[in-house]
N, C-alpha and C positions, 0 to 999 in steps of 0.2 A: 420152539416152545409156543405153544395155543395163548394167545392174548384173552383174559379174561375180564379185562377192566372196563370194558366199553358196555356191560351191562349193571354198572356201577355209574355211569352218569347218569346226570339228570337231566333226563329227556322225559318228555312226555310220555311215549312210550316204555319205557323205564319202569317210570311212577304207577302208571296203570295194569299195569303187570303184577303190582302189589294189590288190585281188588282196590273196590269202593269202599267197605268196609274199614279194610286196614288204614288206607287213605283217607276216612274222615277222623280218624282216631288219632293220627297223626295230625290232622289242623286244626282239632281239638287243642291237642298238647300244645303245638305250636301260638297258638292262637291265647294261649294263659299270658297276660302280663302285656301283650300288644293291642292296645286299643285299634290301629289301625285297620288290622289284621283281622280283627271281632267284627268291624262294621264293614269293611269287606266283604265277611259270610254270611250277616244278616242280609246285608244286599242283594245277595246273590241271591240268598234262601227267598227275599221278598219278589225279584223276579221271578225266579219259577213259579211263584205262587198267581203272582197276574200283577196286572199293572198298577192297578189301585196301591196294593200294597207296597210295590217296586216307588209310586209316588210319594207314598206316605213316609217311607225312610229317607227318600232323597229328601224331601221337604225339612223332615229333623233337621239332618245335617247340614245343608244350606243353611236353615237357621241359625244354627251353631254357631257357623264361618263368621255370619253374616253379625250376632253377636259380640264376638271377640272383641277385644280392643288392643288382647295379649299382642305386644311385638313377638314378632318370631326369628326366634336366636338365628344364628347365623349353621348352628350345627344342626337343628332342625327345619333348613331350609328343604334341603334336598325331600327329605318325607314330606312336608308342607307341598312338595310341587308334586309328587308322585298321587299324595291322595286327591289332592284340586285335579288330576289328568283320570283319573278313575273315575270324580265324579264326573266329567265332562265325557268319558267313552261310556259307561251305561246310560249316560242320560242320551248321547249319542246313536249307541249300538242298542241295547238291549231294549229301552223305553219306547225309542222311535219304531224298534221293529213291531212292538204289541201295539201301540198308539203311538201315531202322531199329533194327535192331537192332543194330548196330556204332554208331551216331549215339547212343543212348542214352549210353553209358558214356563216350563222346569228347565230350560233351556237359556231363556231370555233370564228369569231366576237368578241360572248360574252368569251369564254375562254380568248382569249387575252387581254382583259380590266384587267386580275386579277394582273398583272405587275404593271402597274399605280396608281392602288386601293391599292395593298399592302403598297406605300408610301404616302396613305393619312389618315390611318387611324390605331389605333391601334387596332388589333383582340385577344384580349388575349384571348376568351373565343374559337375562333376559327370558329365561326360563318361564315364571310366572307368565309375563307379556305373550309368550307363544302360544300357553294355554288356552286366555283369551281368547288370542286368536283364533285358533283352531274353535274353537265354541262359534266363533262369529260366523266361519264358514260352515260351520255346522249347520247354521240356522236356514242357511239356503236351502242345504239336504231336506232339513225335515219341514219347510213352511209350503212347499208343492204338494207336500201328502198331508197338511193337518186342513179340518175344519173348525177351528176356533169361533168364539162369539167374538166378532170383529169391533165390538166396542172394549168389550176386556182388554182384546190386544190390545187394540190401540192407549189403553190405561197407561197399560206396560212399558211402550214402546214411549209413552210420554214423557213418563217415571225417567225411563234411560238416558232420553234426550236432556230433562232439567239435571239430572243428579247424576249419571254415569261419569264413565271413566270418559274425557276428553277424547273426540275422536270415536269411540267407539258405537255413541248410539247410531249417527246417521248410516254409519256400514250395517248394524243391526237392520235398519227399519229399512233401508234396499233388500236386503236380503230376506225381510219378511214378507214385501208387497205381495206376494201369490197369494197368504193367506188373510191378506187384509181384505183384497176384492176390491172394486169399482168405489161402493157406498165406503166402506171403509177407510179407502186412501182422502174420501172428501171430508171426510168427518174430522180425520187426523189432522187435514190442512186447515180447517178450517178454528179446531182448536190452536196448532201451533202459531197461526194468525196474531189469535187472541193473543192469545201468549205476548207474542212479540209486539205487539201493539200499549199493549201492559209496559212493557220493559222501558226503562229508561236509556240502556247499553244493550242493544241484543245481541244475544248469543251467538256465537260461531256453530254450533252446533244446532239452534234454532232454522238457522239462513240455507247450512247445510240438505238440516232437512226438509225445507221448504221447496229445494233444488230436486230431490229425488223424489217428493210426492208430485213436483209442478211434470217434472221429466215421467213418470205412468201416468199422466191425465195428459201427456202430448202438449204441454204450458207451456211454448215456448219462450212467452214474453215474461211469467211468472218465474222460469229460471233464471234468464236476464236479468231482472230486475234486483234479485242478490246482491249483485256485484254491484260495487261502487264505480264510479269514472274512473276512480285511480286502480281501481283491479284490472279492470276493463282494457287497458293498454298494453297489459303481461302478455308478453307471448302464449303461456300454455292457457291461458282465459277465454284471447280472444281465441285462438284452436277449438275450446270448450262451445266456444256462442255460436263460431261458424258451422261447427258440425250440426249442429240444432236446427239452427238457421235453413242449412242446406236441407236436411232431411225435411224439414215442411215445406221445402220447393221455394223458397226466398232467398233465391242466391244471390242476388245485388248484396243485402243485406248481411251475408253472408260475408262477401268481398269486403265491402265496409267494415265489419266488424274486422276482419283481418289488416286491413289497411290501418286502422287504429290501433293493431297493437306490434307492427310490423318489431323484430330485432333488431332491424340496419336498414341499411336502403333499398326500400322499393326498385328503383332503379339499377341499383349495383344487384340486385339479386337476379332480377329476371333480362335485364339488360345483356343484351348480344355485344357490347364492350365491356370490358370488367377489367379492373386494378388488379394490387395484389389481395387476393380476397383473405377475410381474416376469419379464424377459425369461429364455427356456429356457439351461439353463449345459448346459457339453459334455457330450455324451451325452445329452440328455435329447432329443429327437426320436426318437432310433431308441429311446430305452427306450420311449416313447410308442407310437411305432411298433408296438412288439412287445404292449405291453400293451392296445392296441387289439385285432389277431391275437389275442391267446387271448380278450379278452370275446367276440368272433365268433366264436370255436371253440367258445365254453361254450355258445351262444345267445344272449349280455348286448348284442343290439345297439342299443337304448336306451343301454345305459350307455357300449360304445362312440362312441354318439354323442357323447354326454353332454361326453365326455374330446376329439372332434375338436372340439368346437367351443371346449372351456376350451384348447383347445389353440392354436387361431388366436385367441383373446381375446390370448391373451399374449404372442405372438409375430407375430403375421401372417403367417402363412404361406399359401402361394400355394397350395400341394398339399393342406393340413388342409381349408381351406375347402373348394376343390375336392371333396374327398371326402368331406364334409358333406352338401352341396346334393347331390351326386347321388345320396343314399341320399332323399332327402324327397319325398313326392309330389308330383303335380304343382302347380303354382300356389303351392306352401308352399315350394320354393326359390327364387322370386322375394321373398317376402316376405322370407326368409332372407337373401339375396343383399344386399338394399335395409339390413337394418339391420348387417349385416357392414360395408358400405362405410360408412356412417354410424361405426360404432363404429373403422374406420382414420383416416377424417377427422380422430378427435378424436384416434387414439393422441397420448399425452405423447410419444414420440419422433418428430420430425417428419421423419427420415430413413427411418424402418421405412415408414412410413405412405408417404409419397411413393415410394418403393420398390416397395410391395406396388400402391400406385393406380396405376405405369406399366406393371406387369406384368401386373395382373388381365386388362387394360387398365379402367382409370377416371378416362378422361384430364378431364373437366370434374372432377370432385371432385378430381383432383390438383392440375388450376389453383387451381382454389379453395383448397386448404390452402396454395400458396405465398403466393397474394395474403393469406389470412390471418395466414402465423407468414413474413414474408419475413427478417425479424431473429433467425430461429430458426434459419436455414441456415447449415450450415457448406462456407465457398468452398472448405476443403479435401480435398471430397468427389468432384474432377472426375467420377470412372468412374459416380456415379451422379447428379449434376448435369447434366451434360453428354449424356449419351444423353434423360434427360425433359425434358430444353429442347428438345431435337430432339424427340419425339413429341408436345411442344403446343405445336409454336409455330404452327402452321398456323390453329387455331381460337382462341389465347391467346396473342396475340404481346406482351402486358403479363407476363403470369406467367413465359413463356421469357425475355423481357430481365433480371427480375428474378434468376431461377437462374444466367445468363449475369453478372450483374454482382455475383452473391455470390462467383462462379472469380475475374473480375478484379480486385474489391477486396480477395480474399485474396492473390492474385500480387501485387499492388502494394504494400499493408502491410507483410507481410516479405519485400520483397525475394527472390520464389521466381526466382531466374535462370533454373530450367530450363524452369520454366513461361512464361516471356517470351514465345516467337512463340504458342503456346498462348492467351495473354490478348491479343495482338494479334488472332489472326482472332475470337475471342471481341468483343468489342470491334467488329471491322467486321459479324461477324452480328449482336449489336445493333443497330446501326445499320442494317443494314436491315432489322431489323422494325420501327423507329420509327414509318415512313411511315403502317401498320398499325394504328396506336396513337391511337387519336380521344381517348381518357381516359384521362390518366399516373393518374390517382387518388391525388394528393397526393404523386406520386413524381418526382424530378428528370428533368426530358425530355433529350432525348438529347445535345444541348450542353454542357448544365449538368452531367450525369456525367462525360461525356469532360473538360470540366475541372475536376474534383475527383480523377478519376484521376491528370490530368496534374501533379496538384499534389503526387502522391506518388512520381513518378518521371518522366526520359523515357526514354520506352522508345527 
């Protein structure tokens, strides 16, 4: 029997097959009684017409938003975020295509409304917040193609900085500098100065933007100067100063600034003896990161070495190494390579190590550290148990049932309900790797788990 139903959805194709005629008659109809839905088609109708008038409609209804005070229920959340994403894709898509330069300032516009919006509605799921977002990157898109009157913006972009949403003007005013220009960005500084000069507490959002106009006029000391002594010593800060630093060819200063906000010891770090090294805290990669970049700016690439490899000592990092071995001649990153994996085999944490051995890829030495610390696993670790069960179970169907019954014995212990069908097919993929399995090596064969499981629950 011939299937007729598939030119009964709604597909675009579909739809258009009904004629434009028949098709406005229908969003007529549809369009009675939903306010949304009506300024939708005005919109639409005021694009086709040109930009002017595509601005003059977005203007209304920005003002509207911008108006309210109305909370907004919790049932009219989801429209509330559908119509804020419409206005942000015309002003986006359709505005920026006819003018840029109108689409800037209706743009910045809609970013500012997210102040007022955030105290009328609860976002838990973050929905609204993404909108934002997305508007913010928006603004990069269209501030390469507008010509604006660069004191206007700068109005705007001032507006943002004193009254915006937290956080969001200084990502605006980066993202606008193309269309601010040379004169424009000094003008904005020179105002936000004032500003903060004025202020008795200044702003975070002032300092911010003082940092991204000082960073387009190549300031280096004007970025510095932001930060307090007591910033200054963070790891991801001083990374922030040294790359600065370095880039204007001041690499002493550079070092200094790193040397002041070092994570741990100077010496335990790039030092050719080392303890047991302890795992890198926040920030401390990318200060790594940075502190490597200026030894290689200086010439120090011994010492940079030095620091990538005390650097994958202590953490195991998939990238440090990497960037190790390809600096080493030939046949001396084999040797390299050989006593790295050795020295993860041993790491004391046997979640890093098994971690680093499934992504290197070093899937027999991975086996090998389960069959050796299988007491050491934790079953609550599915996202990274569960994908290296899968990558050796083919050649190591002892050490994957192993990882496979660390997930179900912790599902069954405390009672993880959600994890329940989870530890079931877990559970049946054991089971058939068992067949696989010539030598349990003193480990319960496949029976005798399934009932010691069962002794803990039925599932």
């Amino acid at each position: 029997m011939k299937r007729t139903g598939s030119k009964k959805t709604l597909t675009t194709a579909n739809l258009a097959a009904l004629g434009a005629e028949r098709l406005a008659d229908l969003l007529i109809d549809v369009a009675e009684g939903h306010a949304q839905i009506k300024r939708r088609l005005r919109l639409e109708l005021a694009a086709a017409i040109g930009a002017d008038d595509l601005v003059s409609e977005l203007t209304k209804r920005l003002e509207a938003v911008n108006d309210s005070r109305a909370r907004i229920h919790w049932r009219k959340h989801k429209e509330f975020v559908r119509e804020l994403d419409m206005l942000r894709g015309l002003i986006a898509g359709q505005l920026a295509a006819l003018d840029p330069t109108l689409a800037l300032p209706m743009m910045l516009g809609f970013v500012a409304l997210a102040e007022g919006v955030s105290h009328r509605t609860a976002d838990a799921k973050g929905e609204i917040e993404a909108v934002f977002d997305a508007a913010v990157d928006a603004v990069a898109a269209i501030a390469p193609l507008a010509l604006p009157d660069s004191r206007a913006l700068g109005d705007q972009l001032m507006d943002l900085l004193l009254h915006g949403r937290a956080g969001l003007g200084p990502r605006v005013l980066k993202n606008a500098l193309p269309a601010l220009g040379a004169e424009g960005v000094a003008l904005l500084r020179a105002r936000v100065e004032t500003t903060m000069a004025a202020q008795k507490r200044v702003s975070g959002a002032l300092k911010a933007a003082v940092q991204v106009l000082a960073d387009a006029q190549g300031d280096v000391d004007g970025y510095v100067a932001q930060f307090t002594d007591s910033q200054a010593v963070l790891p991801p800060i001083g990374a922030q100063i040294a790359r600065r630093l370095a880039a204007a060819g001041r690499l002493d200063e550079a070092i200094a600034a790193l040397d002041r906000s070092t994570p741990g010891s100077f010496v335990q770090l790039v030092g050719t003896v080392l303890g047991r090294p302890s795992p890198p805290g926040p920030g401390a990669l990318d200060w790594e990161d940075a502190y490597i970049e200026v030894l290689e700016a200086r010439g120090q690439g011994d010492l940079a070495q030095d620091m990538r490899w005390a650097s994958f000592e202590r953490g195991l990092s998939v990238e440090r190494l990497r960037d190790y071995l390809k600096r080493l001649p030939d046949f001396d990153d084999v040797e390299a390579e050989d006593k790295a994996l050795a020295h993860a085999e041993d790491f004391h944490d046997v979640h890093a190590a098994l971690d680093f051995l499934i992504r290197w890829p070093a899937w027999d030495r991975a086996a090998r550290l389960v069959l050796r610390r299988p007491g050491d696993l934790d079953g609550d670790r599915p996202e990274l148990l569960e994908p290296a069960a899968r990558a050796i179970e083919g050649r190591h169907p002892l050490a994957a049932t192993l990882l496979l019954r660390a997930m179900i014995l912790d599902t069954a212990r405390y009672a993880r309900t959600a994890r329940y069908k989870d530890a079931q097919h877990q559970l049946l993929e054991a089971a058939s790797l068992a067949p696989a399995i010539a030598d349990w090596d003193g480990h319960e064969d496949a029976d005798a788990f399934a009932a010691r499981v069962a002794g803990y629950r039925r599932w």
